[in-house]
PyMOL CGO cylinders between C-alpha atoms (Angstrom):
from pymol import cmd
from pymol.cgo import CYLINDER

trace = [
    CYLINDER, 12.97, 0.43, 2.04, 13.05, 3.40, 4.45, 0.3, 1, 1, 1, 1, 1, 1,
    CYLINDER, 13.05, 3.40, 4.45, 10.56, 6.31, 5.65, 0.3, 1, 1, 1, 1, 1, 1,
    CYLINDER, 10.56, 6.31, 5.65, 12.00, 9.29, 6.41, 0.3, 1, 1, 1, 1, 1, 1,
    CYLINDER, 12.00, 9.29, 6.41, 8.78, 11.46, 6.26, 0.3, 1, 1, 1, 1, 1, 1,
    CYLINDER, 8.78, 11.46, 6.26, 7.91, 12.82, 9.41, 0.3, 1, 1, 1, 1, 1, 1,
    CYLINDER, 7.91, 12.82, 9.41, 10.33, 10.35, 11.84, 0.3, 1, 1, 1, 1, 1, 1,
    CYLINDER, 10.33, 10.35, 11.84, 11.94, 11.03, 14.99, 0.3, 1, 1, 1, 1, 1, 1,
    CYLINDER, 11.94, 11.03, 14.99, 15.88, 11.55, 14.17, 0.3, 1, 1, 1, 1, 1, 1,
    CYLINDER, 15.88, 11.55, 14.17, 15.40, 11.44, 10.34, 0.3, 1, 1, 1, 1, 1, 1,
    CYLINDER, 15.40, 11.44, 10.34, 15.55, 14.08, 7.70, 0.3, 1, 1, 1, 1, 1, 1,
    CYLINDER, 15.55, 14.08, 7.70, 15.84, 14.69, 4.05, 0.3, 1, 1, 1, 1, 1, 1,
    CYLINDER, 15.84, 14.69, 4.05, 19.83, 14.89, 4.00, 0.3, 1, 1, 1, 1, 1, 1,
    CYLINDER, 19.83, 14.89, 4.00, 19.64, 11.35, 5.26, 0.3, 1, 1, 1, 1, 1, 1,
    CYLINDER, 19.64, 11.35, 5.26, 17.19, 10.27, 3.20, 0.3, 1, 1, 1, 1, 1, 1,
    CYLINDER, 17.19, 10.27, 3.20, 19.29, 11.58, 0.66, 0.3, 1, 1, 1, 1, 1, 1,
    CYLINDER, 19.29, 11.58, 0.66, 22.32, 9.84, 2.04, 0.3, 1, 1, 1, 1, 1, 1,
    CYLINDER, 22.32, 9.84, 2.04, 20.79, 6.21, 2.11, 0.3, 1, 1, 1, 1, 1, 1,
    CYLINDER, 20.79, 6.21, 2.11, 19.94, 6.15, -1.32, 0.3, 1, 1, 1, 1, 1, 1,
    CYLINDER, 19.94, 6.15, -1.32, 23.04, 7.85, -2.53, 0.3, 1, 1, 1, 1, 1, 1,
    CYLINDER, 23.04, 7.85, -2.53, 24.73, 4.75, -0.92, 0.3, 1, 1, 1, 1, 1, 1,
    CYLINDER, 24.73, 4.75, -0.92, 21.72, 2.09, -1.98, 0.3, 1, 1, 1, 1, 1, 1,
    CYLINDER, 21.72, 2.09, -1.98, 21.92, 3.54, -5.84, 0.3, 1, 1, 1, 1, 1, 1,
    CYLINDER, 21.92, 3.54, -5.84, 25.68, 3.49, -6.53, 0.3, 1, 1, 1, 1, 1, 1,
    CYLINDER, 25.68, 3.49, -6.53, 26.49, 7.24, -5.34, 0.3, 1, 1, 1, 1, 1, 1,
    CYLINDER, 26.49, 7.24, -5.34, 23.75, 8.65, -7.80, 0.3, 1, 1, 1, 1, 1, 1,
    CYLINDER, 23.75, 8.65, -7.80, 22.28, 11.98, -6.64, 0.3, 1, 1, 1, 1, 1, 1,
    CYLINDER, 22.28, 11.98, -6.64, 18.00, 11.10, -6.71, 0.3, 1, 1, 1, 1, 1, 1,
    CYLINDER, 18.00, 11.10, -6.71, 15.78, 10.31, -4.55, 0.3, 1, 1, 1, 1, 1, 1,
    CYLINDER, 15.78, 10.31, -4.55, 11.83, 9.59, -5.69, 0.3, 1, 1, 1, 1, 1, 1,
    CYLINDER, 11.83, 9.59, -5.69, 9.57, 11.27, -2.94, 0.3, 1, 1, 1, 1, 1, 1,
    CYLINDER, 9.57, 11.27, -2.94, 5.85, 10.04, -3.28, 0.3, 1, 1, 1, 1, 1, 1,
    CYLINDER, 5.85, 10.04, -3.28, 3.15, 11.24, -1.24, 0.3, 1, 1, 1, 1, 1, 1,
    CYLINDER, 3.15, 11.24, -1.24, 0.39, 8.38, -1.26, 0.3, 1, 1, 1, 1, 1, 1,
    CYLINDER, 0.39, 8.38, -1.26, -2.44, 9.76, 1.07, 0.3, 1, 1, 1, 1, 1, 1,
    CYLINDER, -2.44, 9.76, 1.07, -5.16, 8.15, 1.14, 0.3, 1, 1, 1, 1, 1, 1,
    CYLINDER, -5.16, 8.15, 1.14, -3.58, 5.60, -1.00, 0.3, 1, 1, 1, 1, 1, 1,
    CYLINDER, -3.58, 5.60, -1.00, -4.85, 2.70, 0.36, 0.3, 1, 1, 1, 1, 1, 1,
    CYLINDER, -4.85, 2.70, 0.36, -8.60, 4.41, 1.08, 0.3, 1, 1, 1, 1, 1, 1,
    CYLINDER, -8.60, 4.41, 1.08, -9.27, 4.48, -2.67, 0.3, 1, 1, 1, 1, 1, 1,
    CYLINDER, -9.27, 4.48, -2.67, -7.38, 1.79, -4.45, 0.3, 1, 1, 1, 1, 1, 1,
    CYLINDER, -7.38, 1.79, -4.45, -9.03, 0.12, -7.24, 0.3, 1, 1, 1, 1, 1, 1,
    CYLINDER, -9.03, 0.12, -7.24, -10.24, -3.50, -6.63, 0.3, 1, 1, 1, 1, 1, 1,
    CYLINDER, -10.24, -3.50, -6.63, -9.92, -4.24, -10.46, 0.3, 1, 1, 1, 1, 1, 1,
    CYLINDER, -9.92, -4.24, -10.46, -6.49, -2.66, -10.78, 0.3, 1, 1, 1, 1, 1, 1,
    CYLINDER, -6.49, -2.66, -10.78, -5.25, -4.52, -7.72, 0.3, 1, 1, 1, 1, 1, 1,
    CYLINDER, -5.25, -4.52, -7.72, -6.21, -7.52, -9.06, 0.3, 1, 1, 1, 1, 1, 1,
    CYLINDER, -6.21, -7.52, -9.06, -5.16, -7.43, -12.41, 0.3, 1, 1, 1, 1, 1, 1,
    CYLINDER, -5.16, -7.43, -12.41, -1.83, -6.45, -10.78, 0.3, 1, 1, 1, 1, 1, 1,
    CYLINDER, -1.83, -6.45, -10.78, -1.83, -9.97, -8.50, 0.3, 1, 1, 1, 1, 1, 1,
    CYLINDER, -1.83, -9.97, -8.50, -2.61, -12.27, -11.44, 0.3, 1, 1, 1, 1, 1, 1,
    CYLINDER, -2.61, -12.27, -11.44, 0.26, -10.49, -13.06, 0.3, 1, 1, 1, 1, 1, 1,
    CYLINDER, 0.26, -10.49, -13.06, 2.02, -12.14, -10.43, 0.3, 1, 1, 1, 1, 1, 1,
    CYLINDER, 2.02, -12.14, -10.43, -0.02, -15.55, -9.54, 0.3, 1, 1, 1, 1, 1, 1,
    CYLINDER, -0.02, -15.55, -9.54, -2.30, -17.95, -11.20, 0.3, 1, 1, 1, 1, 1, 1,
    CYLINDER, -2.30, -17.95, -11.20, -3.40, -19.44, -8.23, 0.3, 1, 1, 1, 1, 1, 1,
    CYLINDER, -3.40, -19.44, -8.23, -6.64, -19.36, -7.89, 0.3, 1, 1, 1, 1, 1, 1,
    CYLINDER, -6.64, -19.36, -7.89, -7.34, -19.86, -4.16, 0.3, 1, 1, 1, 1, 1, 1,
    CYLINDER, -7.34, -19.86, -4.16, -5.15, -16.93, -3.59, 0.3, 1, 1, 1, 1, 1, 1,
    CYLINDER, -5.15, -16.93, -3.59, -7.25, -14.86, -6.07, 0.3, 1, 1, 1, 1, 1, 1,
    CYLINDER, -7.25, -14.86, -6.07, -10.04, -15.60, -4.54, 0.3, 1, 1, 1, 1, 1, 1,
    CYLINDER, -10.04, -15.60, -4.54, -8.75, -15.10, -1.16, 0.3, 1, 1, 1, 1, 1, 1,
    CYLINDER, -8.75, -15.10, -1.16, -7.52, -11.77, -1.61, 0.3, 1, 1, 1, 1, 1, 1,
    CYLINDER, -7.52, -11.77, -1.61, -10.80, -10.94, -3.50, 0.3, 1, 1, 1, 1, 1, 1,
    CYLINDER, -10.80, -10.94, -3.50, -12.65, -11.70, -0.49, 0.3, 1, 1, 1, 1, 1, 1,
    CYLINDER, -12.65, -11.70, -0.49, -10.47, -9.82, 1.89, 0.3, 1, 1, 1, 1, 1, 1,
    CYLINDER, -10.47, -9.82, 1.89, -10.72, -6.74, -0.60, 0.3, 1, 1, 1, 1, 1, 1,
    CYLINDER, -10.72, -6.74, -0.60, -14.34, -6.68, -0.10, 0.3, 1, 1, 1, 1, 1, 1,
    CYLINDER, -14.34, -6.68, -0.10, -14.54, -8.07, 3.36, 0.3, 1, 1, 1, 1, 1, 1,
    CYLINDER, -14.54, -8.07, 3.36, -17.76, -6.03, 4.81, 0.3, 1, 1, 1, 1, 1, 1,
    CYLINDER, -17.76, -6.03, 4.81, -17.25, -3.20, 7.36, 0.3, 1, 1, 1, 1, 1, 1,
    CYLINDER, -17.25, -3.20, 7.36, -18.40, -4.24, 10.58, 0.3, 1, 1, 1, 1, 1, 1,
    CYLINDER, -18.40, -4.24, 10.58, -19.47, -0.44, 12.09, 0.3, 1, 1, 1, 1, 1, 1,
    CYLINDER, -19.47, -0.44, 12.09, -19.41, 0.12, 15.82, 0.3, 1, 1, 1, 1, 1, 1,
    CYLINDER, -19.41, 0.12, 15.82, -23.32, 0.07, 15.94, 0.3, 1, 1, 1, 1, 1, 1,
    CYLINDER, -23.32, 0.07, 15.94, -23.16, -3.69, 14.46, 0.3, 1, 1, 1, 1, 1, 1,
    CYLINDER, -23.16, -3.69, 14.46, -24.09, -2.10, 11.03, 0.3, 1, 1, 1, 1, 1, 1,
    CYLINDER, -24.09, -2.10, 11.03, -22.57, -4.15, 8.38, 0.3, 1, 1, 1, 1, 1, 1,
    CYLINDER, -22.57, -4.15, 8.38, -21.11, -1.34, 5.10, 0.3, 1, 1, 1, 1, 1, 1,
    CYLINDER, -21.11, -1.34, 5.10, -19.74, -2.99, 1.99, 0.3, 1, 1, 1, 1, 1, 1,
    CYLINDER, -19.74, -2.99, 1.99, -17.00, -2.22, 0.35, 0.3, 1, 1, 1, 1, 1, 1,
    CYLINDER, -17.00, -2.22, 0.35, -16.08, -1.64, -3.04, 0.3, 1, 1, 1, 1, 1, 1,
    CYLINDER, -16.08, -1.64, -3.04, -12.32, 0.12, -3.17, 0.3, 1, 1, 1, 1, 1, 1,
    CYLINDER, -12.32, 0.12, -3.17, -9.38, 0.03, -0.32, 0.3, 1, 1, 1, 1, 1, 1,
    CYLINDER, -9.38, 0.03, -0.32, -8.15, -2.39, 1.85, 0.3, 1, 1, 1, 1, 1, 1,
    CYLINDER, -8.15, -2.39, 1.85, -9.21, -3.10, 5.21, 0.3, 1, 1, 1, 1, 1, 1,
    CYLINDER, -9.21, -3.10, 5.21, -7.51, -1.16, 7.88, 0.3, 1, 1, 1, 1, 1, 1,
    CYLINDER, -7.51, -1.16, 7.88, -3.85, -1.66, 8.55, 0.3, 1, 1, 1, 1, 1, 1,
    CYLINDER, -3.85, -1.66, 8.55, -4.05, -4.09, 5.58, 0.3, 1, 1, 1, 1, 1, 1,
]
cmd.load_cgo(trace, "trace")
């Protein structure tokens, strides 16, 4: 996977160019802007998604917990959290 949005030495033509070569010489590419993306994901969505993938259910309860992992504010102020992922997540 590449990102060629906004990076030093890239552009669209080679953009274009990898995925001519990665998709048998077709002429597409898929350009997706996902701003915010990860600000506002759905908890329940994501996690019907995992269990899609995994039964396991230490690792469903794992990633449950990191999804609504607490915000720890600069004041000490603790902010729940009910959709996104933590920062850099």
């Amino acid at each position: 996977m590449d990102s060629y949005g906004y990076r030093p030495g890239k552009s669209a033509p080679d953009a274009l160019e990898r995925t001519r070569k990665r998709c048998w010489n077709r002429a597409w590419v898929l350009d997706l802007d996902i701003k915010a993306f990860f600000d506002t994901i759905d908890h329940t969505l994501l996690m019907r998604a995992v269990r899609k993938h995994t039964s396991e259910k230490w690792l469903l309860l794992y990633i449950q917990r990191w999804l609504t992992a607490p915000v720890v504010m600069p004041d000490g102020e603790e902010a729940g959290r009910t959709i996104g992922t933590p920062q850099g997540a």
